[in-house]
Steps between C-alpha positions, in 0.01 A plus 500: 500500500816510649712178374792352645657207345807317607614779695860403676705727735833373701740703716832307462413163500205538725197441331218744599210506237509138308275505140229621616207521290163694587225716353360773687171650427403871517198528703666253811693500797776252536663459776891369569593328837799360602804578808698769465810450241232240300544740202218703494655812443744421270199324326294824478819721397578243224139545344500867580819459266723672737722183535579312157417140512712201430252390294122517398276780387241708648214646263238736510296635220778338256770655633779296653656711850842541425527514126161711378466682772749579798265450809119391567302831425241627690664352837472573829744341702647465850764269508689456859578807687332793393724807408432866517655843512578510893455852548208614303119371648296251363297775246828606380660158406200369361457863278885440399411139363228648312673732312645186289220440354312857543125311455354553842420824654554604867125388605585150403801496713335604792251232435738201477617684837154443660439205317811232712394776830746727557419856659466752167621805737818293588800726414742290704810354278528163410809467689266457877264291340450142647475205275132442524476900347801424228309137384163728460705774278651252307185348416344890407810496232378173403179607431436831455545508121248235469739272365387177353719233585566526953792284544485530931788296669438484889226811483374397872900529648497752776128543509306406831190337502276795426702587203523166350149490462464804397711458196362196401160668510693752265609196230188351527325854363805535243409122356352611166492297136749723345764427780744237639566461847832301633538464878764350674554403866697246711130457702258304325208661689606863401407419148256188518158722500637744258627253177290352226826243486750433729839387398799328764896533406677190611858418348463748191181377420131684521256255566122555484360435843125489557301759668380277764835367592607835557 
């Protein structure tokens, strides 16, 4: 279980993420709506523990994010605008990435490749890639070590219709016991058929919000 408890973050004086308190369940989806600048992604970088709260913890296993351990492990993450070396191709950025960790082999990248759809005999560079073809390569870095915790902010930006399904198809096959799924999107319907829960952010607060009122 991931466990977040009276979690507060503030820019200024501006009040973004206001003691929040939720418990979130390996084996589940959950799913974070709200409009854009609601605080969703400084929500998700505060539990990934790459912004320090004002205040709260977040726990897994035991270990408090931020004091035990630096940064939720086993993460996958895309967080706003995906970044990548401009001038090396999609194979190459993803192998580079990797090499951090060194526990995949050159197979399993080309299978997180095929996985989000992108062409394996692509050798173009990054740099002439649309969005649609960036959002799917960001979610192969995401994924490709099997991580499990997927913290996904916006995955379906810059994907047309065809795509969108197709990586929701993709989440839906990656939902497993041993893993935690976070989604967010600014459309409710992006997300409705894929969470277990569904949670809105309205003036710093996340509020439960029922499946059928999504």
């Amino acid at each position: 279980m991931l466990k977040i408890s009276g979690l507060s973050k503030k820019f200024k004086k501006k009040v973004i993420i206001d003691n929040v308190d939720l418990e979130l369940e390996f084996g589940n989806i959950y799913g974070f709506i709200g409009p854009n600048g609601s605080g969703k992604s400084v929500f998700f970088k505060t539990i990934c523990g790459f912004l320090k709260a004002d205040s709260g913890t977040v726990v897994l296993n035991d270990q408090v994010i931020g004091k035990d351990i630096d940064f939720l492990p086993d993460l996958g993450v895309l967080i706003e605008k995906p970044g990548f070396i401009e001038n090396y191709t999609q194979y190459d950025n993803l192998k580079y990435l990797a090499q951090i960790k060194n526990i995949i082999n050159d197979e399993e990248i080309r299978t997180a490749l095929e996985m989000v759809g992108l062409e394996l005999d692509n050798n173009e560079k990054v740099k002439n890639f649309s969005l649609g073809m960036r959002q799917r390569l960001a979610i192969a870095q995401a994924i490709m070590e099997k991580q499990k915790i997927l913290i996904l902010d916006e995955p379906f930006n810059g994907l047309d219709k065809q795509g969108v399904a197709q990586i929701k198809q993709l989440l839906l096959e990656l939902k497993s016991p041993d893993r935690l799924i976070l989604l967010t999107s600014h459309i409710a319907g992006d997300i409705e058929e894929l969470s277990d829960y569904i949670f809105e952010f309205t003036a710093g607060k996340i509020i439960p919000v029922s499946l059928q009122d999504a």
